[in-house]
MARKOLTOR-9277 format. One record per residue: residue in one letter; z, y, x of N, C-alpha, C in turn. Coordinates in steps of 0.1 Angstrom, whole numbers, padded with zeros to 4 digits, always signed. Each point is the difference from the previous one (the first is absolute). Layout:
AZYXZYXZYX;...
This chain:
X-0284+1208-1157-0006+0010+0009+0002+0014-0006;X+0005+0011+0010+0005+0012-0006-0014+0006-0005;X-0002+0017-0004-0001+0005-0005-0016+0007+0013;X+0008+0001+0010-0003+0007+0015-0010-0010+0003;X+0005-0013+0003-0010-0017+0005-0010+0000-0015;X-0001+0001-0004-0012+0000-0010-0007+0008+0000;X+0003+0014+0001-0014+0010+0008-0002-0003+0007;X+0010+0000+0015-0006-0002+0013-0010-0013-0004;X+0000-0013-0006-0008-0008-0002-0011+0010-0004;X-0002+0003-0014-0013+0004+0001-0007+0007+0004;X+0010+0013+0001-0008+0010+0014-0010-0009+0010;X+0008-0010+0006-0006-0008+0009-0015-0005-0005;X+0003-0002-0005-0017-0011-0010-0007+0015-0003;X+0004+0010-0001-0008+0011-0006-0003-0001-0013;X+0009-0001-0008+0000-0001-0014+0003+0011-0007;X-0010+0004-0009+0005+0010-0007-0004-0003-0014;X+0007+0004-0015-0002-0005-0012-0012+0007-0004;X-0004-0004-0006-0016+0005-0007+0005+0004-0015;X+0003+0013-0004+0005+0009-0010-0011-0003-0009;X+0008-0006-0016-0009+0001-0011+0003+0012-0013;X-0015+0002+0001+0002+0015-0005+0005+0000-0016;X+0008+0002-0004+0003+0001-0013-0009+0006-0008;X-0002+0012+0005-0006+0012-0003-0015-0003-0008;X-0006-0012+0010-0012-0003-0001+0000-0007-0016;X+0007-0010+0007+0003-0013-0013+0001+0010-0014;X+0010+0008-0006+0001+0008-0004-0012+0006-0009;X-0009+0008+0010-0011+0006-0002-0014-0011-0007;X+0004-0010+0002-0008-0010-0006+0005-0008-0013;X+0014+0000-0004+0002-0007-0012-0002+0015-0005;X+0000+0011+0003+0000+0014-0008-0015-0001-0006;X-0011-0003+0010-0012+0003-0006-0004-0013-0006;X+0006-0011+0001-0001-0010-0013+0003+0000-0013;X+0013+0009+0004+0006+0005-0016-0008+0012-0008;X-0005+0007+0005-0012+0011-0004-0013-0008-0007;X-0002-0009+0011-0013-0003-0005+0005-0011-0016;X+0009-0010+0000+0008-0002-0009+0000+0005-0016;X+0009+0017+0001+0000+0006-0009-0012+0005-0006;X-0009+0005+0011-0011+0006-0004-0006-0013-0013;X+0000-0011+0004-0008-0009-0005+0010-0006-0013;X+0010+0000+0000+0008+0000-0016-0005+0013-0006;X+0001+0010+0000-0006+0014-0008-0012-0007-0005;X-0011+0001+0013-0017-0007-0008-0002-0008-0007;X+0008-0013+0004-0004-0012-0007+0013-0004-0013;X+0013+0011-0003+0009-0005-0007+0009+0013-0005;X-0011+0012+0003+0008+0012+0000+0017+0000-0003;X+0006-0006+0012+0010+0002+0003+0005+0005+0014;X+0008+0014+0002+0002+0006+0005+0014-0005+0006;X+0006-0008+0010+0014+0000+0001+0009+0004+0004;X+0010+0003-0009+0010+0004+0003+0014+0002+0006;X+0009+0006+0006+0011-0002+0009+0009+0011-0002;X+0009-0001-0009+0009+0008-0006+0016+0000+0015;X+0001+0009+0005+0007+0002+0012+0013+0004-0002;X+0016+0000-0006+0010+0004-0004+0007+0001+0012;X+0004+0010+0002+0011+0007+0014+0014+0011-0009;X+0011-0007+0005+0015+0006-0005+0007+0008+0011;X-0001+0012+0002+0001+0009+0006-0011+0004+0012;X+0009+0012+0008-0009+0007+0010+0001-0010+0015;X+0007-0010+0002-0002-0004+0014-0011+0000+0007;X-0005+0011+0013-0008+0001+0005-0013-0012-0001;X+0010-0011+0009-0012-0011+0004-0004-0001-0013;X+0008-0007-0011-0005-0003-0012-0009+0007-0001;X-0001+0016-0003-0012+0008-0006-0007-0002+0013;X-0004-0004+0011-0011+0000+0008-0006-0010-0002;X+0009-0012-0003-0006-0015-0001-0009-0002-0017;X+0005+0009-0012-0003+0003-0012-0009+0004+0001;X-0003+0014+0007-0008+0009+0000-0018-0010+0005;X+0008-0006+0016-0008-0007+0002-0016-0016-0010;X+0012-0002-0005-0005-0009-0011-0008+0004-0004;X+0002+0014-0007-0008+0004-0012-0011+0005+0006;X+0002+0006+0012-0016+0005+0002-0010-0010+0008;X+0006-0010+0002-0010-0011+0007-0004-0006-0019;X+0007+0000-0007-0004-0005-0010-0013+0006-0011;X+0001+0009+0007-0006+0015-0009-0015+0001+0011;X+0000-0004+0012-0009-0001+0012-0010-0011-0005;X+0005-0012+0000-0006-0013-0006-0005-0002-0014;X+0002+0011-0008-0007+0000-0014+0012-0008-0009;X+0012+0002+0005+0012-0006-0013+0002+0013-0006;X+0004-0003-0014+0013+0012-0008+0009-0004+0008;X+0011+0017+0000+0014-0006+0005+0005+0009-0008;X+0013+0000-0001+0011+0005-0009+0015+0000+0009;X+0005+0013+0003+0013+0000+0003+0006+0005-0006;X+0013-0008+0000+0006+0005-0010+0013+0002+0007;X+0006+0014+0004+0010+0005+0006+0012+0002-0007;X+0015-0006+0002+0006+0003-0007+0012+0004+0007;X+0010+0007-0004+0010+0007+0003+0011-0003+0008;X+0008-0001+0013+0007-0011+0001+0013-0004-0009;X+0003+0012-0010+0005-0007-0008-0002-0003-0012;X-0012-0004+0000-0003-0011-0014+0010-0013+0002;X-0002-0008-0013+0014-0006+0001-0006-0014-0001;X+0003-0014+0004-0007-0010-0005-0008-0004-0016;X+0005+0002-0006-0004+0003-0016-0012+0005-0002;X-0004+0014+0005-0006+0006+0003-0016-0006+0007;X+0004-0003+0011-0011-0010+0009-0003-0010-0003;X+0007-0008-0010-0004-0015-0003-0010+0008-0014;X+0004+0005-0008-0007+0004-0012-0017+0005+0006;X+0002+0008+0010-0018+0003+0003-0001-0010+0005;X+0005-0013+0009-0008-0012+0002-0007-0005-0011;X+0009-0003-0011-0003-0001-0011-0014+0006-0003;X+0004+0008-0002-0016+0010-0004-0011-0006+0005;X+0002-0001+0016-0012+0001+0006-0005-0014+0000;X+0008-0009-0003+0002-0016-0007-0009-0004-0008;X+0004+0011-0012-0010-0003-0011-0018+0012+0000;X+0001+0003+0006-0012+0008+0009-0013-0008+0002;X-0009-0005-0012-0010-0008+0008-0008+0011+0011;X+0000+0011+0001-0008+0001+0010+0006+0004+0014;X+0013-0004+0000+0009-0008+0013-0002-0006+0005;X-0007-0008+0010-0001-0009+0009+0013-0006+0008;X+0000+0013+0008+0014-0006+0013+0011+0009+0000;X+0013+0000-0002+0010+0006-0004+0008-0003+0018;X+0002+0016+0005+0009-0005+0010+0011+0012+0002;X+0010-0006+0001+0016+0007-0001-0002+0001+0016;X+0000+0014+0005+0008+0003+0017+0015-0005+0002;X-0001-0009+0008+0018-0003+0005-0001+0011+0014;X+0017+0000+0003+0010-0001-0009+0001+0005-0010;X+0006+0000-0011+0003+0004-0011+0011+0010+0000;X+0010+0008-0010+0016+0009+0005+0007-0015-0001;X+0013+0005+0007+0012-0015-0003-0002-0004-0014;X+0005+0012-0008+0004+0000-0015-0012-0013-0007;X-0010-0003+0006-0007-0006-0011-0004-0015+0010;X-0001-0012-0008+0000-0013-0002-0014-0001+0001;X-0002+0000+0019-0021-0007+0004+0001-0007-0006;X+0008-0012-0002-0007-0015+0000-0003+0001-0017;X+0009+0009-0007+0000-0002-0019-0017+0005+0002;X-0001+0016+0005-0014+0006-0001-0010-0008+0004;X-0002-0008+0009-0011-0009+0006-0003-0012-0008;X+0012-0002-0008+0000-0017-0007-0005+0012-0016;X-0003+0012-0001-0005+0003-0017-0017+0003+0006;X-0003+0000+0014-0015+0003-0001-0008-0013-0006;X-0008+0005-0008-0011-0012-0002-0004-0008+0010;X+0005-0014+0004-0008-0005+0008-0013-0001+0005;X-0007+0003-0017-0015+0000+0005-0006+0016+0008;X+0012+0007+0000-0004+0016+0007+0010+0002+0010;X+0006-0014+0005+0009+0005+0012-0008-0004+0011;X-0005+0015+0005-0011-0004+0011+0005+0001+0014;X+0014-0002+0002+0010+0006+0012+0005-0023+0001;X-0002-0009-0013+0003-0010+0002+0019-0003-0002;X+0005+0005-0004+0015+0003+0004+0007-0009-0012;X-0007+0004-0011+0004-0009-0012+0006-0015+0000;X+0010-0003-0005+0000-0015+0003-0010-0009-0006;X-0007+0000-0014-0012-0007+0004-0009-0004+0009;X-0002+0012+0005-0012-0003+0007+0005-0001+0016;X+0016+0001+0006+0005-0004+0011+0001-0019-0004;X+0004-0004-0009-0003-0010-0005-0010-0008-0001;X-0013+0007-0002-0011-0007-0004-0006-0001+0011;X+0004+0009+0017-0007+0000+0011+0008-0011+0005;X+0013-0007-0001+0008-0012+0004-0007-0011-0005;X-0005+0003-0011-0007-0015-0010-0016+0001+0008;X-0002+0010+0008-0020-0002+0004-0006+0003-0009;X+0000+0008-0012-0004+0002-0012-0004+0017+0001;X-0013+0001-0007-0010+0014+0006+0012+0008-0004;X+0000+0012+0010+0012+0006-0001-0005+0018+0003;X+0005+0007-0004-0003+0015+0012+0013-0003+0009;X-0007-0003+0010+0011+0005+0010+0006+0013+0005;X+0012-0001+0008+0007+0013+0002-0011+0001+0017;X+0000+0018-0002-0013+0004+0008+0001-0001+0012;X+0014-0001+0006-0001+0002+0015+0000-0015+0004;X+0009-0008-0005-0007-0015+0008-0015-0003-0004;X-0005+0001-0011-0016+0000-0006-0005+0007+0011;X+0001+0016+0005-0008+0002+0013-0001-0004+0008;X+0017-0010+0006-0003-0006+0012-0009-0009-0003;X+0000-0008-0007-0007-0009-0001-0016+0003+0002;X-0008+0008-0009-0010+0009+0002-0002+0006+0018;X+0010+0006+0004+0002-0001+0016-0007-0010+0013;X+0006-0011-0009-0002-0013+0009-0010-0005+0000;X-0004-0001-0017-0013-0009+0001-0012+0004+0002;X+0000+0018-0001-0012+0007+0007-0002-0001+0009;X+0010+0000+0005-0001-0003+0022-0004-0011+0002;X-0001-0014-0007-0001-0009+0002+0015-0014+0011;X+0011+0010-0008+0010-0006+0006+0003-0015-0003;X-0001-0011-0001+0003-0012-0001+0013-0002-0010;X+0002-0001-0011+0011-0001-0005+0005-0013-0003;X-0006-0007-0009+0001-0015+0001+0003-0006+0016;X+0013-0009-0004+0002-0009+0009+0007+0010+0014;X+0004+0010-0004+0002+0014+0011+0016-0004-0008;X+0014+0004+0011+0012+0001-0001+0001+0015+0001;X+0004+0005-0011+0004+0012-0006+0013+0002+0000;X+0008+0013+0000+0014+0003+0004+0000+0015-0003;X+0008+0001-0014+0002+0013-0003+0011+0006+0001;X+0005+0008+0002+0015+0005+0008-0001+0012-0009;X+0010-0008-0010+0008+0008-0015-0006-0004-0012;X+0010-0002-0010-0002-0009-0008+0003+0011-0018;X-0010+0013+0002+0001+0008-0010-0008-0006-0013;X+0005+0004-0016-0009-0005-0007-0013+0010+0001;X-0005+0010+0009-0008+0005-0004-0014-0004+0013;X+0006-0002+0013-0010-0003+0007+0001-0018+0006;X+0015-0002+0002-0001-0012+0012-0001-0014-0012;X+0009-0002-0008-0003-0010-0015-0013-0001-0005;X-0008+0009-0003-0015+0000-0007-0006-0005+0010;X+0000+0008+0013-0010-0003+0009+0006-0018+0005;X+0007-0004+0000+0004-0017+0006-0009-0005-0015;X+0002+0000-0012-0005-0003-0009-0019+0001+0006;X-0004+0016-0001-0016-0006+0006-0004-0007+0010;X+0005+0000+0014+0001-0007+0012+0003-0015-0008;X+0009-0002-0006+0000-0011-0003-0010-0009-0010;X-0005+0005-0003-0017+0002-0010-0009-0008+0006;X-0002+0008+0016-0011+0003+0010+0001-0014+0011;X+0013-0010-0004+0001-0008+0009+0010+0005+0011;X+0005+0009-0001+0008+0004+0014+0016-0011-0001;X+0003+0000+0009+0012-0006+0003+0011+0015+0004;X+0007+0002-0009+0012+0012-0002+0009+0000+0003;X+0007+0009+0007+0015-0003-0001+0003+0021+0003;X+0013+0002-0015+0007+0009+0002+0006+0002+0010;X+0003+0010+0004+0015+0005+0009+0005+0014-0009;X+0013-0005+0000+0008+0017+0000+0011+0004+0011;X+0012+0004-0007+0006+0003+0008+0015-0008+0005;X-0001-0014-0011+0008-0009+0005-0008-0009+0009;X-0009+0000+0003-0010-0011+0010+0006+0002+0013;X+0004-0018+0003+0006+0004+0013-0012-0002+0011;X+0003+0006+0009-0012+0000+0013-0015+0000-0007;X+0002+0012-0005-0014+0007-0001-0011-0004+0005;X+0002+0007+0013-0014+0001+0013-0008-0014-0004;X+0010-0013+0005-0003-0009+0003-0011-0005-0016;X+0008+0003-0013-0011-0002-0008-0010+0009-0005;X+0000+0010+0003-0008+0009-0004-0015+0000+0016;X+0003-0005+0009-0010-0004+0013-0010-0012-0004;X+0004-0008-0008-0003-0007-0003-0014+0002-0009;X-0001+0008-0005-0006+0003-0013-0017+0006+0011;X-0010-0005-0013-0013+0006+0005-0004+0013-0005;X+0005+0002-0013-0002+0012-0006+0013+0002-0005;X+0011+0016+0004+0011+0001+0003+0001+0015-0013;X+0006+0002-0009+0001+0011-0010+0015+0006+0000;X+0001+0015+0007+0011+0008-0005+0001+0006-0007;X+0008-0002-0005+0005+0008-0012+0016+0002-0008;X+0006+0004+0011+0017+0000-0004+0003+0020+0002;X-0010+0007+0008+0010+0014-0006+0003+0009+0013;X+0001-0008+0013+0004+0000+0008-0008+0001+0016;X+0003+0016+0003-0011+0002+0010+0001-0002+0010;X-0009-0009+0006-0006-0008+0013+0007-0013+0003;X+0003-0005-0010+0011-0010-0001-0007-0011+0009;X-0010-0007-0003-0006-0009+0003-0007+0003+0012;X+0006-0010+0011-0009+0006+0012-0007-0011+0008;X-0005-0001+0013-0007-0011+0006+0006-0009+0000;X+0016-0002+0000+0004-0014+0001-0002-0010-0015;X+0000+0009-0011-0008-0005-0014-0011-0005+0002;X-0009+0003+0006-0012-0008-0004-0004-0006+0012;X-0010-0008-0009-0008-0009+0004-0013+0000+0012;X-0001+0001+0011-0013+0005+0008-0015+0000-0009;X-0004+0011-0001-0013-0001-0010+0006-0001-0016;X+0004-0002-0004+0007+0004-0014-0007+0013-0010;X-0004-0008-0011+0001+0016-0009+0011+0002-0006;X+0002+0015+0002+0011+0009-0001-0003+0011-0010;X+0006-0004-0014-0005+0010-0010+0017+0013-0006;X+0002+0009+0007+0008+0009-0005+0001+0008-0010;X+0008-0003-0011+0003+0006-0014+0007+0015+0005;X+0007-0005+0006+0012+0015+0000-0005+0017+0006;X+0004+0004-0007-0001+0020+0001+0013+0005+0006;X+0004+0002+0010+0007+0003+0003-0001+0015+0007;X+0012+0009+0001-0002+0015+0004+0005+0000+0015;X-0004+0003+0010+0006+0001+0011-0002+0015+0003;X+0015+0010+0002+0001+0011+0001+0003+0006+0017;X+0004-0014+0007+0005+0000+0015-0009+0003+0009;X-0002+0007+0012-0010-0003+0011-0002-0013+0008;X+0017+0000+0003+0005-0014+0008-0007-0009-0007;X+0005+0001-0013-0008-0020-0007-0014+0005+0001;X-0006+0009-0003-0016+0001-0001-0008-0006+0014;X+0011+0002+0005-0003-0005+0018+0003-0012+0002;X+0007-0004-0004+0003-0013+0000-0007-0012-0008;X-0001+0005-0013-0010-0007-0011-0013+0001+0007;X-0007+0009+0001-0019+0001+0001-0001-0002+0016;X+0007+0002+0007-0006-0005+0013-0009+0013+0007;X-0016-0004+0003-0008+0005+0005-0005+0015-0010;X+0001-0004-0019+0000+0009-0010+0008+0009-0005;X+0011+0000+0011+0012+0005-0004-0005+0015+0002;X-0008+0010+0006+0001+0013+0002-0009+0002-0012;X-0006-0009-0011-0009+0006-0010+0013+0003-0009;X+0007-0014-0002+0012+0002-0009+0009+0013+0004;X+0005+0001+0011+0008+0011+0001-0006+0013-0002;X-0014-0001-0001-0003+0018-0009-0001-0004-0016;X+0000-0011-0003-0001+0000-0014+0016+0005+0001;X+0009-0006+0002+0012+0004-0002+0003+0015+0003;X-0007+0006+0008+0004+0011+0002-0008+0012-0011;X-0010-0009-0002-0009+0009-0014+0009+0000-0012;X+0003-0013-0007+0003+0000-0016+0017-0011+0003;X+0006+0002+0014+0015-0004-0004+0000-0015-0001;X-0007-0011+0002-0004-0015+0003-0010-0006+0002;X-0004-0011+0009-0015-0008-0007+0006-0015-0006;X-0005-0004+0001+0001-0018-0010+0002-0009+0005;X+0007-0010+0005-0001-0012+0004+0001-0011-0014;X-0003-0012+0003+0003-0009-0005+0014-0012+0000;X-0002-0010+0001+0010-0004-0001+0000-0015+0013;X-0012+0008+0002-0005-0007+0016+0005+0003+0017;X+0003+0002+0006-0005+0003+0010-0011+0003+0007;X-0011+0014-0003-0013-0001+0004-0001-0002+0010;X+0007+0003+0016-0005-0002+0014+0000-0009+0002;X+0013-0011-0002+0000-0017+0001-0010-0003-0011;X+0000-0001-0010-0009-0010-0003-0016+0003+0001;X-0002+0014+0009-0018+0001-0004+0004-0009+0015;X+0009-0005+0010-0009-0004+0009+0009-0013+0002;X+0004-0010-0013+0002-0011-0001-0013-0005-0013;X+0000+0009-0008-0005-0007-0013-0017-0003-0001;X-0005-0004-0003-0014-0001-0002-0009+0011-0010;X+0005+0000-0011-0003+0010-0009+0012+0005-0010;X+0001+0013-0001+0008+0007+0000-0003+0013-0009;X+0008+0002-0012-0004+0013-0012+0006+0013+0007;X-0003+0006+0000+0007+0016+0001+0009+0003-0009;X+0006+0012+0006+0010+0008-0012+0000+0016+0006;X-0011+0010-0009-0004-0004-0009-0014-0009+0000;X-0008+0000-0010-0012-0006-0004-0004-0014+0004;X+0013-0005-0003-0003-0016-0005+0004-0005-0013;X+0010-0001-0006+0003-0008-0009-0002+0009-0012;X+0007+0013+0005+0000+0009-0011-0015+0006-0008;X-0007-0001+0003-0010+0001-0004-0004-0008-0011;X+0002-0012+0003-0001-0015-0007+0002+0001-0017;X+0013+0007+0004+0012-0003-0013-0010+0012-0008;X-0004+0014+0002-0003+0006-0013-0019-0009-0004;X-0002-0005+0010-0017-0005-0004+0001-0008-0015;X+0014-0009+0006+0001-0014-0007+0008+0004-0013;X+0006+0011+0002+0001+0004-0016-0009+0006-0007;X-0008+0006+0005-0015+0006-0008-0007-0017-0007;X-0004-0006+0012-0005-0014-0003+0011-0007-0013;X+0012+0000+0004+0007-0008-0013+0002+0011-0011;X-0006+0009+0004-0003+0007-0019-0014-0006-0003;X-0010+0002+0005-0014-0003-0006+0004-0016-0004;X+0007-0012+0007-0001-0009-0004+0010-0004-0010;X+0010+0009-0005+0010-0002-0012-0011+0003-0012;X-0007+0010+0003-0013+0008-0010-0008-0009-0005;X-0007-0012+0009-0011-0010-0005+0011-0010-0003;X+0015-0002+0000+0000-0014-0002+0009+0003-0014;X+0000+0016-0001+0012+0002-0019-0012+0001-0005;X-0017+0003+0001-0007-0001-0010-0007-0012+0003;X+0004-0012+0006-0006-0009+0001-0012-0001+0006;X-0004+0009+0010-0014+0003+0004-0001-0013+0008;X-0015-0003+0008-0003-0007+0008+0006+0004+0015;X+0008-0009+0006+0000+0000+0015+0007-0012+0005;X-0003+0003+0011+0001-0016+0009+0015+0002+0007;X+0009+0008-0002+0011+0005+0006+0013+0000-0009;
């Protein structure tokens, strides 16, 4: 069934997706993590920590950096950035991992990707202390989330997950279908889904006939890069539809074509600050094929800085061996 026959379908039935607020979800592991910390200080005067390392000036980097630190500094964490030059040299970067390694009052150590060419992510990511890689990236603990074994997970599939089961989404026994197969979001997150009882299946970009398996799926996850990729003929009628991707749309045409009925909000954002955001969705097709459906912005992204504040406090109780159920 095309692309066109799948709205006209739901149009017909008057379907529209019921948007889950990231924003919200968000706002509530934030004030768990507060209340949290507050309660390690009283009962263990421990204060946790989150040492923040960024290798040059790349805009987003410093907004996403910047970001960290003050939600961290909001919630009652120490944060520590540590800004470095873009041309510091690997040598250089691995030695203050080091440091901040041997740092008992270190908690969660996180390196901003990308990194410059010149220097070796995977060498820097394999010297953070596993017990302070609170980003999850380490092969330990990518390892130890394969074996089901307590793990910090990496934050953005951890939100989804948190996403889902606030809403009361059905995960167990639910056919799941993630579309891209990165070590940082679509691999971890098949590992939790897989946890939760889901029945999984990747797609990338050798998958032949897509549509037909990605329709299939009850809860449907993009995340390959690529704006408005996925559209009504992807999914499933009633389907949840959870979109990873950030994408910049600078066009009028596509703004019009992407948002549909929202397209004149987007075209003054564009005309304010030069783009608005899409995802890696199609938002007009799928709010009126999908059942529930995240935004872009304020759905996923939100997720991802909560669940790193949350996987610092919980690297904090489990390097001093505190009590928790997590």
């Amino acid at each position: 069934m095309t692309a066109q026959k799948f709205a006209e379908q739901a149009s017909a039935e008057n379907q529209r997706a019921e948007l889950l607020d990231g924003s919200l979800v968000a706002e509530q592991i934030k004030r768990e993590v507060a209340v949290e910390v507050s309660r390690l200080q009283q009962e263990h005067g421990v204060r946790p920590c989150l040492a923040a390392v960024q290798v040059g000036d790349d805009p987003a980097s410093s907004v996403y950096v910047q970001n960290k630190v003050r939600t961290s500094e909001a919630l009652g964490l120490r944060s520590e950035h540590h800004a470095l030059a873009a041309e510091t040299t690997e040598e250089e970067l691995l030695e203050l991992v080091e440091k901040l390694n041997r740092r008992d009052e270190v908690d969660g150590i996180l390196v901003q990707l990308p990194l410059p060419p010149a220097i070796d992510e995977a060498r820097v990511l394999r010297t953070i202390d596993p017990a302070k890689d609170v980003d999850g990236f380490h092969p330990v603990n990518v390892g130890k989330l394969s074996l089901c074994q307590p793990v910090i997970a990496p934050c953005t599939p951890a939100g989804i997950i948190e996403l889902l089961e606030r809403n009361g989404i059905q995960i167990s026994g639910a056919r799941a279908c993630i579309v891209g197969r990165s070590h940082i979001v679509g691999r971890p997150l098949a590992q939790l889904l897989l946890q939760r009882d889901a029945t999984v299946t990747i797609c990338h970009s050798r998958t032949k006939d897509l549509p037909r398996v990605t329709s299939e799926a009850d809860i449907l996850i993009a995340a390959i890069g690529r704006a408005g990729f996925v559209r009504a003929e992807h999914i499933k009628p009633g389907a949840t539809v959870v979109d990873v991707g950030i994408n910049k749309v600078t066009d009028e045409a596509d703004a019009r074509e992407l948002f549909g009925a929202e397209a004149e909000k987007r075209i003054a954002a564009i005309a304010r600050r030069g783009f608005t955001l899409v995802g890696d969705v199609h938002p007009a097709e799928a709010r009126s094929v999908a059942g529930k459906l995240t935004p872009v912005p304020g759905g996923v992204g939100p997720l991802t800085v909560a669940m790193l504040m949350h996987n610092t406090v919980t690297a904090a109780r489990r390097r001093r061996t505190l009590n928790s159920d997590k």
